[in-house]
N, C-alpha and C positions, 0 to 999 in steps of 0.2 A: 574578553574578546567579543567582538560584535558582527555580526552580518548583516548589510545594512540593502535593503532596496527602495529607491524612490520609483513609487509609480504613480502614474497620474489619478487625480478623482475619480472612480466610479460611482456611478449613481445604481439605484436600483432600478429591477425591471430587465426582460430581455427582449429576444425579438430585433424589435423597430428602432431600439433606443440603444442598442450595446454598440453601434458605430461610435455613437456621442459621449461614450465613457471615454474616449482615449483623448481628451481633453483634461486640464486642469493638474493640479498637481497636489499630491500631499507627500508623508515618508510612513513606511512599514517597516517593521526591523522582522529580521528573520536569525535562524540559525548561524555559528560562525565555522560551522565544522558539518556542516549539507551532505556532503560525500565521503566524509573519512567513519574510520571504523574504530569499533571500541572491543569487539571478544575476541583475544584468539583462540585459532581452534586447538583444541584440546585434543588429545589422540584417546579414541576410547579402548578399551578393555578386548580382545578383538574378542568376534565371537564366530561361533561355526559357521562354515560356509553353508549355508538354507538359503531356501526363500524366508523363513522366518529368522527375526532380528530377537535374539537371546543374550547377546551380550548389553553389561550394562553399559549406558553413559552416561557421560561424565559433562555437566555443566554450569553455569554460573549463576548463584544467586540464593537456593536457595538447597537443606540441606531435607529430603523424605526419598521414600520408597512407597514409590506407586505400581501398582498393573493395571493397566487396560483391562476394559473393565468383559473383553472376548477372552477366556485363559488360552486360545492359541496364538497371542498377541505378545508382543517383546514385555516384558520390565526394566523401565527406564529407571536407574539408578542417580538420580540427582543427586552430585556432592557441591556445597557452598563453597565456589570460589571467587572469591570479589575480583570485579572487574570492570573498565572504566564506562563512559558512555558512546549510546551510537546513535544515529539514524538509519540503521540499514536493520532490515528483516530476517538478515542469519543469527541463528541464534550461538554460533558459532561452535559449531561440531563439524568434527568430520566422520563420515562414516567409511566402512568398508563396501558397500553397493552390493552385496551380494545378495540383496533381497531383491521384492517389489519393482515398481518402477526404477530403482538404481541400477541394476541389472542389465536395464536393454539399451542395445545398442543398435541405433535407426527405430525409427518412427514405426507403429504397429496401432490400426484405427482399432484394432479388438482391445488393446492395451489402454489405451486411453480415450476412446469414447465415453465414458462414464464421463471424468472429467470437463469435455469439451461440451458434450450435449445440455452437463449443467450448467456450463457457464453461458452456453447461446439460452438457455432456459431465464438464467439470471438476467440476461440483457436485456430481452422480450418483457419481462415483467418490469423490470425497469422502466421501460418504454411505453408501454399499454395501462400497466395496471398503478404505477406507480402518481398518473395523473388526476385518474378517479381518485386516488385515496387523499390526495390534496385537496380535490373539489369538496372533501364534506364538508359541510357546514359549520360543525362543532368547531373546528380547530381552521380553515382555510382562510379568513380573516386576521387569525392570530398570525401565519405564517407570511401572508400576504405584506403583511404591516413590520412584522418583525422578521426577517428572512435569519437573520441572526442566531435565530431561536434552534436553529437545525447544524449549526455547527456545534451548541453546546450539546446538544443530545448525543451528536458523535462522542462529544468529549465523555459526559455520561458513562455510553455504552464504554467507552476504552479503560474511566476511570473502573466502573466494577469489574471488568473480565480482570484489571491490574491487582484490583483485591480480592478477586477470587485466589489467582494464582499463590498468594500470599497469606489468607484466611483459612480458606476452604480445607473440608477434609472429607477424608472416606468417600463419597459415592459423589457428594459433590466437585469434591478434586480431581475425580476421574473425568466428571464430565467437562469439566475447562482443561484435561490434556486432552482429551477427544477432541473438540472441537475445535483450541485454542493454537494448536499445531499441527503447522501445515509438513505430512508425511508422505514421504514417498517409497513407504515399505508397506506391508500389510494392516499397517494401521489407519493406512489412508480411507478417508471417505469426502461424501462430494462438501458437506457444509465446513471444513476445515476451512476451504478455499474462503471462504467469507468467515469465519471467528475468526483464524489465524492473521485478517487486515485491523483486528479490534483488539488484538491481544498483544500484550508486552509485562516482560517478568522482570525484568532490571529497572529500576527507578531509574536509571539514564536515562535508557531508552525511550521510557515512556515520557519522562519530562521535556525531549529534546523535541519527539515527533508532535506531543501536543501542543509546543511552542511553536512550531511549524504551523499546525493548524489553525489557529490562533491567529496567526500574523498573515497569511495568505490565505486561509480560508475563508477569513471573515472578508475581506473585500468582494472573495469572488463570490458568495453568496449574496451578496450584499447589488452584484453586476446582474447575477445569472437569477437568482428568487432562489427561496428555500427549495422547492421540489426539483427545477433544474440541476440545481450545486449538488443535492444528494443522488440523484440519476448518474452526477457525473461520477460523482465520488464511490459510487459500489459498482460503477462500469470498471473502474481504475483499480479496485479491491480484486476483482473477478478478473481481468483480465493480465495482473499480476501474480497471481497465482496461481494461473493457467500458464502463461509461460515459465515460473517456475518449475512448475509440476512437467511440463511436455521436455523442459532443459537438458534433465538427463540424457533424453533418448537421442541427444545428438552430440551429447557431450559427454556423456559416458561418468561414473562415479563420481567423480569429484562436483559436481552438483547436484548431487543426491542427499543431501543433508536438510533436517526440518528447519523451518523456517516459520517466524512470524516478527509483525509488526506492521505500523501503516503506513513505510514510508512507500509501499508500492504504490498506495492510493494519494500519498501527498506529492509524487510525481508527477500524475496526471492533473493534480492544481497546481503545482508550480509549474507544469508546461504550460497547462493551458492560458496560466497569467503572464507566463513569460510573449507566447503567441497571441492571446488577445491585444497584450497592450508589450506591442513590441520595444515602444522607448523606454519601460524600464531601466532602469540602473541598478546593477547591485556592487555594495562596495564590502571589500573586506580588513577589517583591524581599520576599520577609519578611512578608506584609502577606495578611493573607485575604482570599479574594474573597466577597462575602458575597451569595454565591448554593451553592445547590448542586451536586455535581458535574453532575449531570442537566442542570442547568440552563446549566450550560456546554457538554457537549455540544449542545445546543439552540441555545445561541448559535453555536457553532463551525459547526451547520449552516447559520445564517440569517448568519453570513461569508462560507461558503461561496458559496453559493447567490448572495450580491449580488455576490461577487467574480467569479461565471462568468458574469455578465448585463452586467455592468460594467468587465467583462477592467482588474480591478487586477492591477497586477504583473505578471510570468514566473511563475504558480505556474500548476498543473493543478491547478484547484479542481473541476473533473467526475471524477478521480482520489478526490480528498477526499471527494466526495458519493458516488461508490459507496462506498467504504468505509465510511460514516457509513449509507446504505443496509442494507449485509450487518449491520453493529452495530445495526441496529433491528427488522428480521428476525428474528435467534440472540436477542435480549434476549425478542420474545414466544413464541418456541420453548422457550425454556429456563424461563422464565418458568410459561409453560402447562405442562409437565412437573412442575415443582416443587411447583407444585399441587396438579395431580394425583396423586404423589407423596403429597402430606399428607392427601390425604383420602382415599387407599387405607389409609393407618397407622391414621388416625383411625374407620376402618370396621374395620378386623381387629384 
């Protein structure tokens, strides 16, 4: 099966030049199974009512016994149970909520400022610092010329944290559950929000999100320059896992379960390509969908959205909506530049 979208040429470069991508035409294949899921959830072991999470759980892939590496921190009991593929960032568990952030119910800024303060911290360094570190010398030619060069690095990063999961041991494997998963009981902390957009444990899932990558990243790095496309793409990591993270407290346990993977962040490049170059097409098993791409991003949010109110599946559909979020944001920033842009040209 195939998922097929035709989008027009982009050239590189942004700014002044990103109106003039939405010309020409070529074809990009993408994933054939974008929104569906592959874990189900598993019901774990229950454990005491606490704030601290003691009971084991129970999930798929691979078979150890770890602790966190705090001893007033849960022991997640991992048992190997094969199961098929996904694009979505639950890793499919369900928990009991009676800890941590799963707990609350309505919004509390004492609760989750840690969280939110990191993620405006992350956007800021995004924005400011992330520019200078393009400008050096050493390497800003190499990215300049090859914009390309910074979606393989993503891959990179996603490929080891994948063989961590599956290599690693003793102090090392503690620190790829640290970081690698995104939690919302006492073992949360603020850098999960960003390993947990780089990390994936089931070969599915990491083959399906890196094909994803692959296929629409490289165009849009290719429209936006290397340092733009990665600005975008850890605004999209961070801000999906920030709505993850905040989902609970208006939705009470049943989105209370860890979470990782990157399709939060491949949201935010499949809106934003859906919105930059609105005449997209995407067709599915051979067959065109006979709407716009826009228009399926649209739809992908109004999935979303009924799937987090209506808890279908084991997916982190609050994951999905930040990333469709940060993809609607960067679409009128960029947007509004372009613009303006054209009619600074059009004046001088």
């Amino acid at each position: 099966m195939s998922f097929m979208a035709r989008i027009p040429r982009v050239p590189s470069g942004f700014g002044s030049r990103l109106l003039s991508s939405l010309r020409g035409g070529s074809t990009m294949r993408g994933p054939d199974r974008f929104f569906t899921t592959n874990f189900r959830a598993l019901q774990p072991i229950k454990a005491p009512h606490s704030r601290v999470a003691t009971g084991p759980i129970m999930w798929s892939s691979i078979g150890i016994m770890a602790r966190n590496s705090r001893p007033s921190l849960s022991m997640l009991n991992f048992r190997g149970t094969s199961r098929g593929m996904a694009t979505h960032r639950d890793l499919g568990l369900r928990s009991n909520g009676s800890y941590g952030f799963g707990n609350r119910r309505g919004f509390s800024w004492s609760a989750y400022q840690g969280p939110i303060l990191f993620s405006a911290g992350v956007i800021v360094f995004n924005a400011v610092v992330l520019p200078m570190l393009f400008r050096v010398p050493l390497w800003s030619r190499t990215f300049r010329m090859h914009p390309e060069y910074i979606v393989y690095g993503i891959f990179a990063i996603n490929l080891a944290v994948f063989a961590g999961w599956h290599l690693a041991k003793g102090r090392a494997l503690q620190k790829v559950m640290k970081y690698g998963l995104l939690r919302k009981d006492e073992g949360f902390n603020n850098w999960q929000m960003l390993g947990s957009a780089f990390s994936h444990m089931s070969f599915g899932h990491f083959a399906i999100n890196m094909f994803v990558l692959f296929n629409m990243g490289l165009p849009m790095a290719k429209m936006l320059g290397a340092q733009k496309f990665l600005e975008v793409y850890l605004d999209g990591a961070i801000a999906s896992s920030l709505l993850s993270v905040v989902a609970p407290a208006f939705l009470g346990n049943a989105a209370a379960v860890p979470s990782l993977g990157a399709s939060g962040a491949l949201f935010t490049v499949f809106g934003l390509l859906a919105t930059l170059v609105p005449n997209t097409h995407f067709g599915f098993l051979g067959l065109p969908i006979p709407m716009s791409g826009q228009n399926v991003f649209l739809t992908s949010i109004g999935v979303n959205a009924a799937g987090l109110f209506y808890k279908w599946g084991a997916i982190d559909y609050a994951g999905h909506l930040g990333g469709s979020v940060a993809a609607v944001i960067w679409a009128y920033i960029l947007i509004r530049k372009a613009r303006e842009a054209r009619r600074n040209r059009r004046l001088f």
